[in-house]
C-alpha positions as CSV (number, residue, x, y, z in Angstrom):
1,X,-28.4,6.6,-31.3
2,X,-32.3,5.9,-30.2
3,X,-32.6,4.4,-26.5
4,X,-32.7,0.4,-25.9
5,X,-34.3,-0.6,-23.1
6,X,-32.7,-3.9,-21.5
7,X,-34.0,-5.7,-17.9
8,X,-31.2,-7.0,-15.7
9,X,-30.4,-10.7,-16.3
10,X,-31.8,-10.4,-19.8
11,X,-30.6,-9.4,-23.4
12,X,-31.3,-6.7,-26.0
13,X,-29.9,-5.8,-29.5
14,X,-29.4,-3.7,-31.7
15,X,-27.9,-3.0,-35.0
16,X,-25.2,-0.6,-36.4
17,X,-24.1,-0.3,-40.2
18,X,-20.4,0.7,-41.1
19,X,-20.1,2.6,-44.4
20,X,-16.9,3.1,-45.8
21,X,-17.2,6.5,-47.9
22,X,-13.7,6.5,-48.9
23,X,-11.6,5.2,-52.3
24,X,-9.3,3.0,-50.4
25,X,-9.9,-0.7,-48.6
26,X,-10.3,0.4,-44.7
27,X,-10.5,-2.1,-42.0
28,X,-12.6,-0.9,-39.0
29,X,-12.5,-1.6,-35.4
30,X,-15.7,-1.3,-33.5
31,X,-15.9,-1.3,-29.3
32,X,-18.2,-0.2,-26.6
33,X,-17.3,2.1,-24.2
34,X,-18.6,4.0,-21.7
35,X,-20.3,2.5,-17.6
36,X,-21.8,-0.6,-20.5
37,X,-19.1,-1.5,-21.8
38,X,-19.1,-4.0,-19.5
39,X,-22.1,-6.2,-20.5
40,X,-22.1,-5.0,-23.7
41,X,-20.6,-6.4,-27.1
42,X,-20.2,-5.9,-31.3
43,X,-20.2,-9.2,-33.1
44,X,-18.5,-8.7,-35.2
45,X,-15.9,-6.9,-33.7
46,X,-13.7,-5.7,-36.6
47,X,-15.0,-5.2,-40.4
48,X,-13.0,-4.8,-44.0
49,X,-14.7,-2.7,-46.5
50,X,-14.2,-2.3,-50.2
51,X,-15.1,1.3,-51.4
52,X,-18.6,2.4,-51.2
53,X,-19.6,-0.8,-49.2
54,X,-21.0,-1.2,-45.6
55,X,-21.2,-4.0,-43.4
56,X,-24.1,-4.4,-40.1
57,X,-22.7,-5.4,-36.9
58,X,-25.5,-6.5,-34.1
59,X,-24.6,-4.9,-30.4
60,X,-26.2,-6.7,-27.6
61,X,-26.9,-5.8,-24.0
62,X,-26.5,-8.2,-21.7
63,X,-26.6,-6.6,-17.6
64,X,-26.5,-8.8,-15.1
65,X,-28.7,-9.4,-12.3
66,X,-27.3,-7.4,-9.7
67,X,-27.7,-4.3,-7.2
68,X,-24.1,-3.3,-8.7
69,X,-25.8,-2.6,-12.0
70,X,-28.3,0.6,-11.1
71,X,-31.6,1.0,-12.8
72,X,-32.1,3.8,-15.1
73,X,-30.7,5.0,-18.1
74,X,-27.0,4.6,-18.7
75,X,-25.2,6.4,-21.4
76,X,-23.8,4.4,-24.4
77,X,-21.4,4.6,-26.7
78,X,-19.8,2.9,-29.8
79,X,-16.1,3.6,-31.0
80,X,-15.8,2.8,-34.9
81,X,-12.1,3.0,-34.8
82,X,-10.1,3.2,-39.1
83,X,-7.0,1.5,-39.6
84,X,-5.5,3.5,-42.5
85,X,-6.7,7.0,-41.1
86,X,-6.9,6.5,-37.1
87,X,-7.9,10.7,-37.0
88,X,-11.3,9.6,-38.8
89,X,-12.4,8.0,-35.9
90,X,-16.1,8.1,-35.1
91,X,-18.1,7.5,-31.6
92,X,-21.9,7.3,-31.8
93,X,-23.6,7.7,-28.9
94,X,-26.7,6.8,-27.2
95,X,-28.4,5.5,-23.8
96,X,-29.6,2.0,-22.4
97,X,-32.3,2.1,-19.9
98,X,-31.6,-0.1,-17.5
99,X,-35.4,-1.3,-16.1
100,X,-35.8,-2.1,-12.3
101,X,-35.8,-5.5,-10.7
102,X,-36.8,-6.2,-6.7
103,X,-34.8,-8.9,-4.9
104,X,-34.8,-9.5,-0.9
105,X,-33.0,-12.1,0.8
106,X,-34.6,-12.3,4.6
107,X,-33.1,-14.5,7.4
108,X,-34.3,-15.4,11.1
109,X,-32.0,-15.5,13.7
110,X,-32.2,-17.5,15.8
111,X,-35.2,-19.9,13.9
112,X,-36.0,-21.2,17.5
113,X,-36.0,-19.8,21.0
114,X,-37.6,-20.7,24.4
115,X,-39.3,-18.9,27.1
116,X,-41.8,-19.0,29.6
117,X,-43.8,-15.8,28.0
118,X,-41.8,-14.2,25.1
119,X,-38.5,-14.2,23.4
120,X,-36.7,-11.9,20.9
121,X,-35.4,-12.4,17.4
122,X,-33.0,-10.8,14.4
123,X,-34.3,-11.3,11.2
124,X,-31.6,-9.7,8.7
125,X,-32.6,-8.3,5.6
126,X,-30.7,-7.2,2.6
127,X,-32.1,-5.8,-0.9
128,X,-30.4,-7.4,-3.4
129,X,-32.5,-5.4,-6.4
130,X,-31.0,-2.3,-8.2
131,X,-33.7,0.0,-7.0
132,X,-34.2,1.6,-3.4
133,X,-37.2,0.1,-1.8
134,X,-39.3,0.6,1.2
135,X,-39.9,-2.9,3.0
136,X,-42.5,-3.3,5.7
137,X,-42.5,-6.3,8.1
138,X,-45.2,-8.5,8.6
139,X,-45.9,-11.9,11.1
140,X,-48.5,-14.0,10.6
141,X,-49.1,-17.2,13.2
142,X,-51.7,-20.0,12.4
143,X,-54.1,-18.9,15.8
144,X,-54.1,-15.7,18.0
145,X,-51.9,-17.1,20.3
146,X,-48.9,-15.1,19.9
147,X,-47.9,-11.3,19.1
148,X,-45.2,-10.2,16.8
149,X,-43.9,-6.9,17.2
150,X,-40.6,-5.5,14.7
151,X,-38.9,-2.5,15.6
152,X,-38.6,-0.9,13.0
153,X,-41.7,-2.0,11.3
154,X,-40.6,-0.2,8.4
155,X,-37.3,0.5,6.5
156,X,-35.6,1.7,3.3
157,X,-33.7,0.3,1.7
158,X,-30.5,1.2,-1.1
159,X,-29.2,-1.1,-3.4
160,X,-27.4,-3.7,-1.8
161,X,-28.0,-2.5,1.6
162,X,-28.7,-4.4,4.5
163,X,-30.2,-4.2,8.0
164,X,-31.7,-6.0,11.1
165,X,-34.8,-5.5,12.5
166,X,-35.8,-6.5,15.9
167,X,-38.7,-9.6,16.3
168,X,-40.7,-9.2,19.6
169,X,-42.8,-12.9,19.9
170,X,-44.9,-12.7,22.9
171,X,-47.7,-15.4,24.1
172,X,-51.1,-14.7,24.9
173,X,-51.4,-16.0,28.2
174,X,-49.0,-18.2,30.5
175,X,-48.7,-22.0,30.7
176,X,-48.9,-22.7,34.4
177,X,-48.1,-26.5,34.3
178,X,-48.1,-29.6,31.6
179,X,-45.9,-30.4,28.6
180,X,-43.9,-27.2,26.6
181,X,-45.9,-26.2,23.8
182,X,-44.2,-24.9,20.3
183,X,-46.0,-22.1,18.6
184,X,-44.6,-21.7,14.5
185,X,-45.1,-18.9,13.1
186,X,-43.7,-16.8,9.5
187,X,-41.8,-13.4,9.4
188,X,-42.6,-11.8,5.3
189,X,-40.4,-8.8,4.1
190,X,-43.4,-7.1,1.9
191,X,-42.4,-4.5,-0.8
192,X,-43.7,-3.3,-4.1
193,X,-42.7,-5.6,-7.2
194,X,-41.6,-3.6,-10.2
195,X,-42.7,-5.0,-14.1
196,X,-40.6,-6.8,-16.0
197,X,-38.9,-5.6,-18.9
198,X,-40.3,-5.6,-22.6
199,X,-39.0,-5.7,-25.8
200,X,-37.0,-2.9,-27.5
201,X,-36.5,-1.9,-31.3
202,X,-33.5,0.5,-32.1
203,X,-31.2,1.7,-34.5
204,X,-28.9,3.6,-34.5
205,X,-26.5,5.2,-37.3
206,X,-23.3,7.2,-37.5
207,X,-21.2,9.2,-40.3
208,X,-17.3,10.4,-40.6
209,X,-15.1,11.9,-43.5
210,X,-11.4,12.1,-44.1
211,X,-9.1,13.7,-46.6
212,X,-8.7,10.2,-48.2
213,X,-12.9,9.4,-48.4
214,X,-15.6,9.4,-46.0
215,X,-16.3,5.9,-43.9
216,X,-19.8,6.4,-42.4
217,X,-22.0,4.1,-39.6
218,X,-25.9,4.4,-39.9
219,X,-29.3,2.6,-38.4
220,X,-29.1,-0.1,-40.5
221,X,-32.1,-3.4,-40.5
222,X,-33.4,-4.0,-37.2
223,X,-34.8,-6.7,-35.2
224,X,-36.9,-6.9,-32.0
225,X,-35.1,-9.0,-29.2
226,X,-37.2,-9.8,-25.8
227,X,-35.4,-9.7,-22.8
228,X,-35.3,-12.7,-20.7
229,X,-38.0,-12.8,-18.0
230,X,-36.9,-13.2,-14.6
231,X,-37.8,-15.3,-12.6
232,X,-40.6,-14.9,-10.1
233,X,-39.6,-16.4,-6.7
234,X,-36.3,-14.1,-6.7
235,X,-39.4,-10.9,-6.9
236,X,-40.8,-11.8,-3.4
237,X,-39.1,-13.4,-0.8
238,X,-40.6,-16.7,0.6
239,X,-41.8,-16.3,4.5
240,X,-39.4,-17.6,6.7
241,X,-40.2,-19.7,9.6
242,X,-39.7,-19.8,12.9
243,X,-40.9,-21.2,16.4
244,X,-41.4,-20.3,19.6
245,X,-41.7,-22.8,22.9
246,X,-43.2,-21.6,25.2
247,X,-42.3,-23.3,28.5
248,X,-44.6,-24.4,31.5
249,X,-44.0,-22.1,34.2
250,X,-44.2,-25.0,37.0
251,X,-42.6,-27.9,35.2
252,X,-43.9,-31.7,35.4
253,X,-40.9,-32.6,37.8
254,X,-41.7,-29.7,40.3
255,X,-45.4,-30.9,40.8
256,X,-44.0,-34.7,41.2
257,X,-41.4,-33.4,44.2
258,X,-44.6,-31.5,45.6
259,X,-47.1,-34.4,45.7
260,X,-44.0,-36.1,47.4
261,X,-43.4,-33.3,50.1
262,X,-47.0,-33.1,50.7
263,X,-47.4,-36.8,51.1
264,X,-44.4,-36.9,53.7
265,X,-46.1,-33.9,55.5
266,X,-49.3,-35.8,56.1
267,X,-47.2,-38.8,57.5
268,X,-45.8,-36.5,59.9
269,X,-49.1,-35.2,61.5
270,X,-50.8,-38.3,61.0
271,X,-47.6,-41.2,62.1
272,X,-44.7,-39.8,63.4
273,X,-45.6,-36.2,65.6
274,X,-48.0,-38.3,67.9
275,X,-45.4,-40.7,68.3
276,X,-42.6,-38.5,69.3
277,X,-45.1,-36.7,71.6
278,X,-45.6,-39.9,73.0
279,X,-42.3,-41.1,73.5
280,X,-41.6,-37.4,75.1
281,X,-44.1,-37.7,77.5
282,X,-43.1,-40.8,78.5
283,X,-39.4,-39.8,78.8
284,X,-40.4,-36.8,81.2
285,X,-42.9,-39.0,83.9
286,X,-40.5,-41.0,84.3
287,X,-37.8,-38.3,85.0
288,X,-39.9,-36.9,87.1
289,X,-40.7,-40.4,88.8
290,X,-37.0,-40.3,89.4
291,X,-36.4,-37.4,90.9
292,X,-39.1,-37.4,92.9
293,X,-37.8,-41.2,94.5
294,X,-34.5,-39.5,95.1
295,X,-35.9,-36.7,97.2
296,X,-37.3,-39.2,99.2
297,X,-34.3,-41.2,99.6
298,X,-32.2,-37.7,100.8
299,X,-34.9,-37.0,103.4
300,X,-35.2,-40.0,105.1
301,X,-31.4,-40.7,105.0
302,X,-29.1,-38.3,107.9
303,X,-27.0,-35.6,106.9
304,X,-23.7,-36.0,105.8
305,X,-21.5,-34.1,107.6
306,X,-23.7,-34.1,110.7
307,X,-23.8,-35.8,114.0
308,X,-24.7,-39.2,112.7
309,X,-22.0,-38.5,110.3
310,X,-18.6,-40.2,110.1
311,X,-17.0,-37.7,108.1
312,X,-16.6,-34.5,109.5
313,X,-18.5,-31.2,110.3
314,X,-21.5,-30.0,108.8
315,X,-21.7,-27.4,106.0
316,X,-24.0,-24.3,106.2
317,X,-26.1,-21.8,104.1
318,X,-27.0,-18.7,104.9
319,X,-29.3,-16.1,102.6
320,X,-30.1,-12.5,103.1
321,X,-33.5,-13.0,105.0
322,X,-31.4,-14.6,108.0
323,X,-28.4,-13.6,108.3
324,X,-26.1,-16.1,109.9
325,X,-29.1,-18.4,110.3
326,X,-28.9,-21.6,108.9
327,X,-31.8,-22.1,106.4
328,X,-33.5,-18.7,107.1
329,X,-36.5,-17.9,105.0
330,X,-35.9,-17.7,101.1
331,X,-31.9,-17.6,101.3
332,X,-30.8,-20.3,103.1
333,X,-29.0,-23.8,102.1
334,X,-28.5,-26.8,103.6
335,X,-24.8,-27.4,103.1
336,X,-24.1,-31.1,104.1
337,X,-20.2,-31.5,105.4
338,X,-18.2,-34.2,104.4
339,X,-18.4,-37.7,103.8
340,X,-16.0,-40.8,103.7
341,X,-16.0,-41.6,99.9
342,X,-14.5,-44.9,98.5
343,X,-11.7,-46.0,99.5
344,X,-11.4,-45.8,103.3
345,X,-8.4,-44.8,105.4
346,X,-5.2,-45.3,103.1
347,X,-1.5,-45.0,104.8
348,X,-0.8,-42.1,106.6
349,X,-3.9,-40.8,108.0
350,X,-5.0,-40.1,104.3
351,X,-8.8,-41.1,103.4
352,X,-10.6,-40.3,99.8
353,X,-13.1,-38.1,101.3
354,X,-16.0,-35.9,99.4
355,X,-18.7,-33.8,100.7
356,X,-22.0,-32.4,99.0
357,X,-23.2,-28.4,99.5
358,X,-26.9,-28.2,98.5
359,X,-28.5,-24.9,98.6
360,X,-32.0,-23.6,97.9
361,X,-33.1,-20.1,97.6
362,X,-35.8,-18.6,96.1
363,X,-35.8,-15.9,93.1
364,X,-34.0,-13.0,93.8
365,X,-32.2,-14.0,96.2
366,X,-28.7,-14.7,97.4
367,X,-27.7,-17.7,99.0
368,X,-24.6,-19.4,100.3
369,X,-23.3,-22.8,101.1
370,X,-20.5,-24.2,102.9
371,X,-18.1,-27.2,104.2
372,X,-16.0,-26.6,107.0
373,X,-12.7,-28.6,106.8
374,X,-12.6,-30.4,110.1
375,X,-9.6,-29.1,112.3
376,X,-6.7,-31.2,111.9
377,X,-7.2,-32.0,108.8
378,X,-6.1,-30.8,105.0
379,X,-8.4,-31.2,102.4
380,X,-6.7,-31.7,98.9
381,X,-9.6,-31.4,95.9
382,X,-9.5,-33.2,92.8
383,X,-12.8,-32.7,91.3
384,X,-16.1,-30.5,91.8
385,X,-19.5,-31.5,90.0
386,X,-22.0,-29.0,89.7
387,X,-26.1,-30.0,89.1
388,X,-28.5,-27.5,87.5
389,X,-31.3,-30.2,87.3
390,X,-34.1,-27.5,86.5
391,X,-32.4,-25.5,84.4
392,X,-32.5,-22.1,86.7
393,X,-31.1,-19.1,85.2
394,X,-28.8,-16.8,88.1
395,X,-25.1,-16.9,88.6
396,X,-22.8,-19.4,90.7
397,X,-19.7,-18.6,92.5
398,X,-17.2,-21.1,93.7
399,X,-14.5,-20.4,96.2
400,X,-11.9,-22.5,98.4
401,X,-11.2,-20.4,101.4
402,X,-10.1,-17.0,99.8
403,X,-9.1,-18.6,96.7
404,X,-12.1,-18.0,94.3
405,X,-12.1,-21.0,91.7
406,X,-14.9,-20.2,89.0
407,X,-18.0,-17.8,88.5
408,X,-20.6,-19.6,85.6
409,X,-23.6,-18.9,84.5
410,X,-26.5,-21.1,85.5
411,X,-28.4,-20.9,82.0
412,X,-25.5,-22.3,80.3
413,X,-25.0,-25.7,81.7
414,X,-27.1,-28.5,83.4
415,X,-24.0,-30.4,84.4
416,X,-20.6,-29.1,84.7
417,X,-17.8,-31.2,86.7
418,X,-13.8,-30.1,87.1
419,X,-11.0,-32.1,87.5
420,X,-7.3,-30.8,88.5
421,X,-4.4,-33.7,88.5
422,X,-3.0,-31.6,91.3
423,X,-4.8,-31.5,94.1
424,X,-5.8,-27.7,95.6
425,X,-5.1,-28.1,99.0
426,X,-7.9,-26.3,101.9
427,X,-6.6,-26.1,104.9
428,X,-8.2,-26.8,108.4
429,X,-11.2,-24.7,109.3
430,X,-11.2,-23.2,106.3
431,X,-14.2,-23.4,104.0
432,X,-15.5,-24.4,100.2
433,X,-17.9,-21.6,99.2
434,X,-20.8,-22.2,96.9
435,X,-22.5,-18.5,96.0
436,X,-25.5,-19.0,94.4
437,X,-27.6,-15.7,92.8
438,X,-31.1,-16.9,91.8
439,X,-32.6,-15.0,88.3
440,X,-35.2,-17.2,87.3
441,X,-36.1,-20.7,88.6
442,X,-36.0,-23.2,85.9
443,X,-38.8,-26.2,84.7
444,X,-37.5,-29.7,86.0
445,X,-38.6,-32.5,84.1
446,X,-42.1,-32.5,85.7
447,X,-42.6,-30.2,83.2
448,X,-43.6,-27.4,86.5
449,X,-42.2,-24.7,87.0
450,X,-40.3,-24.7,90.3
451,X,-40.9,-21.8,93.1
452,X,-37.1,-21.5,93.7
453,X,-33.4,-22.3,92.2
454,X,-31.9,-25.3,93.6
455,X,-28.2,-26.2,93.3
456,X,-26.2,-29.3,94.3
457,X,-22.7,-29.0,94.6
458,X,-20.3,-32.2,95.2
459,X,-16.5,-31.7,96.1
460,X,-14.2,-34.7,96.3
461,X,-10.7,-35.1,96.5
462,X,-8.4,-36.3,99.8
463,X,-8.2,-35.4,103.1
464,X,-5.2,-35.6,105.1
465,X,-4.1,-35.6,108.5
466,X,-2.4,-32.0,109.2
467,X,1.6,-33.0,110.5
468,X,2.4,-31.1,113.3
């Protein structure tokens, strides 16, 4: 049988004539077989024929449209099967050709994305034609503000194959500030569309004897059938869109909170700062005012502890430049003895009694203060305050007779007081130690920095009559 030449979703057909040759009435079956039988049919399908009589049938082609159905030429065919003599049988054969068709479905994933510069894309692509193809990748964007980069840019394709290609969308430039800005753009699959299909005229004709007569098929009348066209959108794929938004890289709210940090910076400087400074230099004179009025109320006042003293002996310092000199140059310290506290005489020869050890050195330098406990008498101490009003940096050593008590810092505190609920009893002639190591003299609150350390030291507590 001649070729027929069929495009996918179309029709063609062609005719076959059954002869029977024999001397008996013979029924025949016809069928297509072979990789068309599929789309392919006889109307009609069976024939009865007289002696020396023939009969056309029309076959038609019908493939779908479909990358399962392969372009080309397929082979063909036609088994004209006899009912009386089944061993007569008779197969014609011939070939469809199968003509190309180009179908490709393309999809963007994700259709939007955001991003301060760039962002990356999927765009899936499948051939849906019965032909390999090579498809190329294209982007197109209204302006020049954005590049579109595939990876691949180029890829083959078999029937019914698939494959994603990396998108690339990057922005010109960057948006510093303002509103976000959305860019569209269009991703094309591009490929090379094949003809449609034409027309075909065949015919096609077969022959078989048996013992009993001969039944015979031959190219009988012909007709011309047209294949239907397809259609043209499924050829090439419509763009598919997509957008990018491309994001300020200092948003609108950012700008807002800096205008309002730099508006609260300039109250500062301009409000606030020369008030504090104010208030602090205010706080400090009169600090200084202070202190200064209380050194003049401890010079012109006598010495606790001394003669003019009702209270009890009077306490010593000695430094390093003097040994065993009271006040000697640089180490010494006035150390005041005791003083009747609040209180008065209670029962028993028992008084509240406290004394204060006061001692100045300069830097560098050791220097010692003392109170004596009066003979006679036990002193029993509840409480020690100790007074770094400038601040000095050195080390301070506290000791009741033998008994050591505490050994601080100077740099840590400004004011540091103990308090025991049992009293730590001193006995008579025996001595409260203040040891005082001077680093670094410290800045009062006249804001000067003073030429030596300066400590105050108060001990309180009860002294007692000693029972003999």
């Amino acid at each position: 049988m001649p070729t027929v030449t069929v495009s996918p979703g179309g029709t063609a057909t062609t005719t076959l004539t059954v002869r029977n040759d024999g001397d008996i009435v013979e029924a025949y079956t016809l069928e297509v077989v072979g990789d068309c039988a599929a789309w392919s049919t006889v109307e009609p399908a069976r024939v009865s024929l007289y002696p020396g009589t023939s009969e056309t049938v029309t076959l038609t082609f019908a493939p779908p449209r479909s990358h399962e159905v392969r372009a080309g030429e397929t082979p063909l065919a036609v088994r004209v099967l006899p009912a009386e003599h089944p061993e007569s049988v008779v197969v014609p054969e011939g070939t469809v050709t199968v003509e190309p068709f180009h179908e490709l479905r393309t999809e963007l994933e994700p259709r939007r994305r955001r991003g301060w510069l760039g962002a990356r894309f999927r765009t899936a692509v499948q051939n849906k034609g019965n032909t390999p193809i090579d498809v190329a990748f294209t982007g197109k964007q209204a302006g020049e503000e954005l590049r579109l980069g595939f990876t691949p840019g180029q890829k083959r394709l078999e029937p019914g194959e698939s494959a994603e290609i990396r998108l690339k969308v990057r922005a010109a430039k960057l948006i510093w500030f303002g509103e976000p800005v959305t860019w569209p753009f269009e991703v094309e699959a591009a490929e090379a569309v094949a003809a449609a299909g034409t027309a075909s005229e065949t015919t096609v004709g077969a022959a078989a004897g048996t013992t009993a007569g001969t039944a015979g098929a031959e190219a009988g009348g012909t007709k011309p059938v047209r294949p239907e066209p397809a259609p043209s959108d499924l050829l090439r794929p419509e763009p598919v869109p997509g957008e990018f938004l491309q994001l300020p890289v200092l948003p609108k709210w950012l700008l807002i909170v800096l205008a309002a940090l730099l508006a609260l910076l300039l109250a500062w400087f301009a409000l606030v700062r020369p008030a504090v400074k104010s208030t602090a230099k205010q706080a400090a004179t009169e600090a200084a005012q202070e202190e200064a009025a209380r050194g003049g109320q401890q010079q012109g006042s006598p010495t606790p502890g001394g003669p003019d003293s009702p209270g009890g002996n009077q306490g010593q310092g000695t430094g390093p430049d003097a040994p065993g000199t009271p006040g000697g140059n640089g180490g010494s310290g006035t150390g005041p003895g005791t003083g009747t506290g609040p209180g008065g005489t209670g029962a028993g020869g028992t008084e509240q009694s406290s004394a204060t050890i006061d001692v100045e050195i300069n830097a560098g330098i050791e220097g010692v203060g003392t109170y004596k406990v009066p003979a006679g008498k036990v002193f029993g101490i509840t409480d020690i305050v100790v007074a770094n009003f400038q601040g000095d940096e050195g080390v301070l050593t506290i000791s009741f007779g033998e008994r050591k008590i505490t050994t601080i810092a100077l740099e840590t505190f400004r004011n540091q007081d103990y308090h025991w609920v049992t009293p730590i009893q001193v006995p008579e002639n025996a001595t409260v130690t203040a040891a005082v190591t001077c680093a670094k003299p410290g800045t009062p609150a006249t804001g000067t920095q003073a030429s030596g350390c300066h400590q105050v030291i108060n001990v309180s507590g009860v002294l007692s009559d000693l029972a003999r």
